[in-house]
N, C-alpha and C positions, 0 to 999 in steps of 0.2 A: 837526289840524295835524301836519305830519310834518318833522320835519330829518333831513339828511344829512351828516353830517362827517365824512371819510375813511370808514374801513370801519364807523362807527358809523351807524346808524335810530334815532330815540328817534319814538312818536306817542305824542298825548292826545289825545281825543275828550272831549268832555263832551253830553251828553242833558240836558232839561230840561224839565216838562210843568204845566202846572197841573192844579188838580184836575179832574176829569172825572165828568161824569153815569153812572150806571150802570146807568141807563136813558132814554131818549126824553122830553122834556116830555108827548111828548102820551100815552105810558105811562103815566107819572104822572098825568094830567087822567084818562083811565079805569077808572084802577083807584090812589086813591092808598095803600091801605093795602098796595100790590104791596112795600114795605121801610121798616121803619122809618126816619123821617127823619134819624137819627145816623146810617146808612150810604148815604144817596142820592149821594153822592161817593165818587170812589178817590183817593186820597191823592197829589197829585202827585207828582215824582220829581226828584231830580238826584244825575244817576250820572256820574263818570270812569272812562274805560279810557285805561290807559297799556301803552305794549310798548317795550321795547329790544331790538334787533335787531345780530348783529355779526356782519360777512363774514368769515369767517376766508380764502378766497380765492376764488377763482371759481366753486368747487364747491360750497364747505360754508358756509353758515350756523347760524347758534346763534338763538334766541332764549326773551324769558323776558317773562310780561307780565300784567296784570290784568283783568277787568272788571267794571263795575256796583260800583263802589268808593263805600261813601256810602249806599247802598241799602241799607233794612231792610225787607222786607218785612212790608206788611200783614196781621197776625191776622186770622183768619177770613174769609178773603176769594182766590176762584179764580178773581180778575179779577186781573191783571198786567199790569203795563207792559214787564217787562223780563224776566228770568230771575226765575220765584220764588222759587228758592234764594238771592238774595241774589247778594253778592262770591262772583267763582273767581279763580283763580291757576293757569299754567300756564306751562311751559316745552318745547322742542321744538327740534331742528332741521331742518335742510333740506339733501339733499344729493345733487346731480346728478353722474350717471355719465356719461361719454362711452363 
């Protein structure tokens, strides 16, 4: 979702997954000792990304913002939903020359 007030942006996104196979059923039926059964799911996920955004005038903007906010990554495990690192945080701007 995103607003807009005067020279203010504010968005938040939110992500959301249940847990997930990490491999095929029928993987499973041929081979079932292919993972132990405490890791045959990845752990599902709910992450927020927030940004605020501010014109300063027609040229320049600013901005500063989050993502994957919520998210711990899973121990031993190089199956990901999202960025493995976890939360970032950044800031930046923007700014057009004529």
């Amino acid at each position: 979702m995103t607003w807009d007030i005067g020279q203010w942006t504010a968005h938040y996104g939110y992500n959301f997954t249940n847990d997930l196979l990490r491999y095929e059923n029928n993987q499973y039926a041929a081979d079932p000792m292919r993972v132990d059964p405490r890791y045959k799911y990845i752990d599902g996920l709910s992450v927020h990304n927030v940004q605020l955004r501010y014109e300063l005038n027609d040229g320049v903007e600013f901005y500063v913002g989050a993502n994957n906010l919520g998210y711990d990554p899973p121990a031993g495990t190089t199956a990901y939903l999202t960025d493995p690192n976890g939360p970032f945080y950044y800031v930046g701007a923007v700014a057009t020359f004529n």
